[in-house]
C-alpha positions as CSV (number, residue, x, y, z in Angstrom):
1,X,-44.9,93.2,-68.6
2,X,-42.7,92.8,-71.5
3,X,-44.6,90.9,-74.3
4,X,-43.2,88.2,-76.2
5,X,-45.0,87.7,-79.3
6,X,-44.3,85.0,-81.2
7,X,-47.1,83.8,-83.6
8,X,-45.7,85.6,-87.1
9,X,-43.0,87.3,-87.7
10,X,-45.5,89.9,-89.0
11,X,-46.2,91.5,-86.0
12,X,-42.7,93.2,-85.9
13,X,-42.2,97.1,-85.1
14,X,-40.5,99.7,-87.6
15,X,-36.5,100.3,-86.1
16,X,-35.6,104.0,-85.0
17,X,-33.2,103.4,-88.6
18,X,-35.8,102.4,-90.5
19,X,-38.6,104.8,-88.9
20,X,-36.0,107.6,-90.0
21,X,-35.5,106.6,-93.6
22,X,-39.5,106.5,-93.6
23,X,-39.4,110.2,-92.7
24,X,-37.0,111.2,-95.3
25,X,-37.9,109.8,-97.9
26,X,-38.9,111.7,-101.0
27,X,-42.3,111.4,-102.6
28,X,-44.7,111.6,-105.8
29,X,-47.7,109.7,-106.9
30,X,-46.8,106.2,-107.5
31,X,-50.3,105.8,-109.5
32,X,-48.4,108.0,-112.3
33,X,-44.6,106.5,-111.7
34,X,-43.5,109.7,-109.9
35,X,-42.7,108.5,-106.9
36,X,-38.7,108.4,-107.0
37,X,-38.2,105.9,-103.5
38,X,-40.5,103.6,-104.9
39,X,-39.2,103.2,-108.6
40,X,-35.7,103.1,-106.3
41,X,-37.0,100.2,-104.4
42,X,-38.5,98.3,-107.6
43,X,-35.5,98.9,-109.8
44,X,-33.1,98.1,-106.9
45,X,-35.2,94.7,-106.1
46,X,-35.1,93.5,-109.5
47,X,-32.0,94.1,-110.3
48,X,-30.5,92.4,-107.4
49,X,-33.2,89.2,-108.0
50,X,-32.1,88.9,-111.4
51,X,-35.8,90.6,-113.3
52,X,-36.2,93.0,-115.9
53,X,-38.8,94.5,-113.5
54,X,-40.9,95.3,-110.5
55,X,-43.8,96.5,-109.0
56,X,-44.7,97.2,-105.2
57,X,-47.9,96.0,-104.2
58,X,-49.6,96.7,-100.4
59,X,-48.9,92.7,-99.3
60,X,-48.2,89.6,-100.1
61,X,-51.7,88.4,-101.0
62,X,-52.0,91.1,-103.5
63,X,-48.5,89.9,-105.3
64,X,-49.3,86.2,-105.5
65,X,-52.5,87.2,-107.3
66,X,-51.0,89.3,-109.6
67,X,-48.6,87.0,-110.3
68,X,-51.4,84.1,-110.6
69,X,-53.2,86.0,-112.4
70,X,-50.6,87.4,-115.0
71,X,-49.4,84.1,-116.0
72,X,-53.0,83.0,-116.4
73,X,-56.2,83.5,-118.4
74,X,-60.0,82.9,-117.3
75,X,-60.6,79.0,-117.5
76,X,-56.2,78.2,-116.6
77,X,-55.0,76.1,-114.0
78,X,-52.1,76.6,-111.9
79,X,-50.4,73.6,-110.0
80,X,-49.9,74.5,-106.0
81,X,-49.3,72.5,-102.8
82,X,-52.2,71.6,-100.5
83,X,-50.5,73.9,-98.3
84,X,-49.2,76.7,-99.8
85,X,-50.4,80.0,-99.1
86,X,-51.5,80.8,-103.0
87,X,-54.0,77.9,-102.7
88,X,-55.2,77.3,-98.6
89,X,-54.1,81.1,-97.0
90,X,-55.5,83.6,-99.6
91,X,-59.0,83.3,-99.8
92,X,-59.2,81.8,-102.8
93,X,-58.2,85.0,-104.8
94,X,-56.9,83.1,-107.7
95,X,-60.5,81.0,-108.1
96,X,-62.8,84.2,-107.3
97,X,-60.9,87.0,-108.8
98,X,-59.0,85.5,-112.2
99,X,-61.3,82.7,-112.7
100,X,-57.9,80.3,-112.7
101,X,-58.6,76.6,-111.5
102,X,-56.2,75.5,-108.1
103,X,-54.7,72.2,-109.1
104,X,-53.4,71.3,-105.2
105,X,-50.9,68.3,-104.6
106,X,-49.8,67.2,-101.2
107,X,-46.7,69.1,-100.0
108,X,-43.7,66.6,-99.4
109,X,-42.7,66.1,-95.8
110,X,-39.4,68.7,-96.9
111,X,-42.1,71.6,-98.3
112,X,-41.4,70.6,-101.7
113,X,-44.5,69.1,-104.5
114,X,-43.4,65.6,-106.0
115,X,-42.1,66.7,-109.6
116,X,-43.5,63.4,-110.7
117,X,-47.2,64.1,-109.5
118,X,-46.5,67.7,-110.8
119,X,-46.2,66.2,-114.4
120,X,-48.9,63.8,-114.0
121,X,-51.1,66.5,-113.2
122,X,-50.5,68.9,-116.1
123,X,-53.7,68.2,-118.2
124,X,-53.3,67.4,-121.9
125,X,-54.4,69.6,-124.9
126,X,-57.6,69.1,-124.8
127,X,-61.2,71.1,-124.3
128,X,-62.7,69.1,-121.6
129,X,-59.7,70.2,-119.5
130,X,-58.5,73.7,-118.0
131,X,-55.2,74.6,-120.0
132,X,-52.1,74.1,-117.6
133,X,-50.0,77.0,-117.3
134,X,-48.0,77.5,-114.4
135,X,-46.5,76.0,-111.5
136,X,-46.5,77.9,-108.0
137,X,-44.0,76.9,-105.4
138,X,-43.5,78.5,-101.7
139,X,-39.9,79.0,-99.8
140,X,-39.7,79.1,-97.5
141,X,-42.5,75.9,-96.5
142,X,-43.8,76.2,-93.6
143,X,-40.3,77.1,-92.3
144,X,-38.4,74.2,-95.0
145,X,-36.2,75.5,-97.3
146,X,-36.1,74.2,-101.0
147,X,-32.2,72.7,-102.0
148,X,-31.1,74.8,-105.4
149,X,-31.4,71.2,-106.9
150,X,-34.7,70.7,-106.4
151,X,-35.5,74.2,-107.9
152,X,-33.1,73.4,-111.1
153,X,-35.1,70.5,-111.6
154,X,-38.4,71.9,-111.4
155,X,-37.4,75.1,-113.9
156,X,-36.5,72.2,-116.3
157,X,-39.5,70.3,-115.9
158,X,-41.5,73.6,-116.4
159,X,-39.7,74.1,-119.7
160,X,-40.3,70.9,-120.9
161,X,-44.2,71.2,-120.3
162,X,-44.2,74.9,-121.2
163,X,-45.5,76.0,-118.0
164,X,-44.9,79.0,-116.0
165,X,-42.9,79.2,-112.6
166,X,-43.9,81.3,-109.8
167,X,-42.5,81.4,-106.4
168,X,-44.4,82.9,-103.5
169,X,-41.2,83.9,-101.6
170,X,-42.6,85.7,-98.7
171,X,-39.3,84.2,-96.6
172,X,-37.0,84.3,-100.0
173,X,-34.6,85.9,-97.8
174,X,-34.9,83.2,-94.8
175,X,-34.0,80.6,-97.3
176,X,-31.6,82.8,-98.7
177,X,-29.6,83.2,-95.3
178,X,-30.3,79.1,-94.6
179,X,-28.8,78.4,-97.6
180,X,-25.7,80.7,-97.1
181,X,-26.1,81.8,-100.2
182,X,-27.7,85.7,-102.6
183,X,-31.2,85.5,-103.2
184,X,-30.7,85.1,-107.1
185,X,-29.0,81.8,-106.6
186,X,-33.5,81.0,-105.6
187,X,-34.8,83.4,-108.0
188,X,-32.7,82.8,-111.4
189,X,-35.3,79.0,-111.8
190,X,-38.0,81.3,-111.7
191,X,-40.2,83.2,-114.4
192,X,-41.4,85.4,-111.2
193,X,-41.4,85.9,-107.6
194,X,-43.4,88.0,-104.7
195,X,-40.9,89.0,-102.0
196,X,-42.3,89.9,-98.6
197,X,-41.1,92.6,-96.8
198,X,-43.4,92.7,-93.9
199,X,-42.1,89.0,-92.3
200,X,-38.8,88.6,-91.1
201,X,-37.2,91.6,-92.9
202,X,-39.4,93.6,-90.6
203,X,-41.3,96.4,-92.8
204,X,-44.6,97.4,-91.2
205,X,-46.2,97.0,-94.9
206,X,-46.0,95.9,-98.4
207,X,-44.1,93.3,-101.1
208,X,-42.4,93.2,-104.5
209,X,-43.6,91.2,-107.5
210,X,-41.1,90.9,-110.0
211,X,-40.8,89.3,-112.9
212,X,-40.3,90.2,-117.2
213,X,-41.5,93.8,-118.3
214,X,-44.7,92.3,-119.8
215,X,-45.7,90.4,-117.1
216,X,-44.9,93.5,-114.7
217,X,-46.7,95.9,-117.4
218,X,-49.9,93.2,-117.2
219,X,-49.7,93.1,-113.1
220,X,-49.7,96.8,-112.8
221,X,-52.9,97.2,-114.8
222,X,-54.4,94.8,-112.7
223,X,-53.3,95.9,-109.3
224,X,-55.2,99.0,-110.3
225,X,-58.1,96.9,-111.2
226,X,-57.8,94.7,-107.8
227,X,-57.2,98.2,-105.9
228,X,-53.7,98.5,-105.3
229,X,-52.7,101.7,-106.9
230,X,-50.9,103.7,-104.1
231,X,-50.0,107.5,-104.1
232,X,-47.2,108.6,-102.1
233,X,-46.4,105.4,-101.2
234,X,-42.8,106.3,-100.8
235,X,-42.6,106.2,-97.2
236,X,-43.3,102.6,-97.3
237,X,-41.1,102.0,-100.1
238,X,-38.5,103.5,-97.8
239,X,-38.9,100.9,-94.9
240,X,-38.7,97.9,-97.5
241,X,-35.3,99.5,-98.7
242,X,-34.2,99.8,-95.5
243,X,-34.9,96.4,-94.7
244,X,-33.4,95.0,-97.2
245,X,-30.2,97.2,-97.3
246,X,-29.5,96.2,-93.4
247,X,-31.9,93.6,-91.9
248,X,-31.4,90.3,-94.5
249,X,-28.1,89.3,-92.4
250,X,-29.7,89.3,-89.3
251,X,-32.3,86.7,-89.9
252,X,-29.4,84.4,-89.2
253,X,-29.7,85.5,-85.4
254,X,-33.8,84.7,-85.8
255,X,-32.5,81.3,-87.0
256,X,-30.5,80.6,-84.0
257,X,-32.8,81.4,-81.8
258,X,-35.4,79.1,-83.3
259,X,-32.9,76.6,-83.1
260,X,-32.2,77.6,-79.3
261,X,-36.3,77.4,-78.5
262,X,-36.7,74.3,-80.2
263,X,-33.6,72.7,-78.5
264,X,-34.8,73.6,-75.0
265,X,-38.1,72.5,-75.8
266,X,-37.3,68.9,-76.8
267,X,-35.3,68.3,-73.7
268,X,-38.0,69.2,-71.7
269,X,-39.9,66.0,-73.4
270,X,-41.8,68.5,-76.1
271,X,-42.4,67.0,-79.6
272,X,-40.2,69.1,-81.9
273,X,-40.5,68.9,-85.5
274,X,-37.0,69.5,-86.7
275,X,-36.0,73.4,-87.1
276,X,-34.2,74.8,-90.2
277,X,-35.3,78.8,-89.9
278,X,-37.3,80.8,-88.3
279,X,-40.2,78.8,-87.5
280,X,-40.7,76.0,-84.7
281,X,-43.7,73.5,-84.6
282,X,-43.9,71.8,-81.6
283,X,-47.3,68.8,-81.0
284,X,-49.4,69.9,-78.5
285,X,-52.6,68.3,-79.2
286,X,-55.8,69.4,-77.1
287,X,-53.7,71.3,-74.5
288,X,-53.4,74.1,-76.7
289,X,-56.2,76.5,-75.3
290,X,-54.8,75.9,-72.5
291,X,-50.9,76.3,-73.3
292,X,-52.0,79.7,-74.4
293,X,-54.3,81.0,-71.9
294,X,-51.0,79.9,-69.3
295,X,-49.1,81.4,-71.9
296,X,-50.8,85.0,-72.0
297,X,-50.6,85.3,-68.2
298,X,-47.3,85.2,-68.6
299,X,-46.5,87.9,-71.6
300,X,-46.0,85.1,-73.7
301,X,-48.4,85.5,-77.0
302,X,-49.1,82.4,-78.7
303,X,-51.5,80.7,-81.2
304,X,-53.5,78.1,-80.1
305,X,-53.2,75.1,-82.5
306,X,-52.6,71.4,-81.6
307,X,-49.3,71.8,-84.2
308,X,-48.2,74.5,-82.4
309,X,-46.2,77.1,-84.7
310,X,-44.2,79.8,-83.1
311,X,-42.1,82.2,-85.1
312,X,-39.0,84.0,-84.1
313,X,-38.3,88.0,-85.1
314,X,-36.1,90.6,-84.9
315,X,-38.3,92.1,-81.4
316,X,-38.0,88.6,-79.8
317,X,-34.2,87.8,-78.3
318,X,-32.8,84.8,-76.7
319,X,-33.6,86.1,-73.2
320,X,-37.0,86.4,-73.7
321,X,-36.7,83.0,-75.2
322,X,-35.3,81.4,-72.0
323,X,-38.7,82.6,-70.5
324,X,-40.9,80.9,-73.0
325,X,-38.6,77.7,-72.2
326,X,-39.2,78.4,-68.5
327,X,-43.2,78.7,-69.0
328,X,-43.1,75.8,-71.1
329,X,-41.6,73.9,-68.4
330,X,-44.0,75.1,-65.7
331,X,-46.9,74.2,-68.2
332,X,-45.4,70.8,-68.5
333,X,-45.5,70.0,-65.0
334,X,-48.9,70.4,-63.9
């Protein structure tokens, strides 16, 4: 039996292209600089993303906290969304490992923070408060995309408070496609960025912090300090160049079939939060044990979660989709 796994789009497998340009690639110690396809891959990144600089970290956790904690000191607060992976999805990292106070607001029904309640809750100049310095933002939001307006205005609101902007763009490239639009057009509002490579683009490891050469100088000393410091870490380099160089267009075709799921779903009588990428939540409420025990019997891996999430990927196709539509209708009727 064919499985159909669609609870991330991290659980994707390395393509014969990109398991090839793994094998080739040439090597050094990263630790010292000397590993050529990984300076390629950090020079290449931030160039493109509009940075002075780059640094390639194991995952995604690792370059939100080195971005957290390179625009912050012990005792600073960074403004985040209730449900943004730098504040509920990281284990606290920020809080335990750079001593910098989460200042959460609710996420807006479109994935975006209130720019109002953002200014209200950047604390004034004063010693009974932590010292606001940055504002952390996620895009894609729980599959939502953020409009280039609404990142224009929150660069400018940054300015005018002085604070930092960070974006945790593990999908940067989801919103990127959604948008119809390069990547910089995201990344120019932003004073730095953690690109995923292991989601949608389909790299078996790692992601990209970029951002100004001291801020970059600052997150390399601490990823050595957080244990981060790879050797010949080339060969995953390679697969995040190769995604990047030839899987970012297809993450349209991921889009269409989330569309394609969640349009068979709803006619079935489903409730279907409305799709924009990759990502489809659909209400099951206390059936979801169930769902996903009828679910598994059938190839078909799934969370269990009363908002059901299901991601699609580059190993999931519209065919195999029909069948989750198929068991979902089965389900439905008994």
């Amino acid at each position: 039996m064919t499985v159909i796994d669609l609870r991330s789009d991290t659980v994707t497998q390395p393509t014969a292209g990109m398991r090839e340009a793994m094998a080739s690639a040439p090597l050094g110690d990263d630790v010292y600089g000397e590993d050529p396809t990984v300076n390629r891959l950090e020079s290449w990144l931030a160039e493109r993303l509009g940075f002075a600089a780059a640094l390639f970290v194991p995952t995604g956790t690792m370059s939100n906290l080195l971005g957290l904690m390179a625009h912050c000191e012990r005792g600073d607060e960074y403004i985040v969304g209730q449900q943004a992976h730098t504040y509920k999805y990281e284990g606290g990292g920020a809080a335990v490992l750079g001593s910098i106070q989460p200042q959460p607001l609710e996420n807006q029904a479109d994935g975006s923070l209130d720019l109002d309640q953002v200014a209200a809750a950047v604390k004034a100049d004063d010693f009974h408060f932590a010292r606001t310095r940055l504002l952390a933002l996620e895009n894609t939001m729980q599959g939502k995309v953020l409009s280039l307006e609404y990142l224009a205005a929150a660069r400018t609101l940054t300015r005018e408070k002085g604070l930092g902007l960070h974006l945790d763009g593990a999908r940067l490239y989801n919103a990127a496609v959604k948008l119809g639009v390069d990547a910089r057009e995201i990344t120019q509002h932003f004073d730095s960025v953690s690109v995923c490579l292991s989601k949608g683009l389909g790299a078996p490891i790692g992601s990209v912090l970029c951002g100004s050469s001291e801020l970059i100088a600052k997150a390399r000393r601490l990823r050595k300090m957080v244990g981060g410091g790879m050797r010949q870490a080339g060969m995953l380099a390679a697969a995040g160049l190769y995604a990047l160089e030839h899987q970012v267009e297809r993450l349209a075709e991921d889009h269409a079939n989330a569309a394609f799921l969640a349009k068979g779903l709803s006619e079935l009588g489903f409730d279907v939060e409305p799709v924009q990428t990759n990502m489809v939540y659909v209400q099951i409420g206390e059936r979801a044990e169930q769902l996903k025990a009828f679910c598994a019997e059938r190839g078909i891996v799934l969370s269990a979660a009363p908002r059901l999430r299901m991601v699609t990927h580059l190993d999931v196709s519209a065919a195999q989709l029909e069948q989750v539509v198929a068991a979902f209708a089965e389900f439905g009727s008994r």
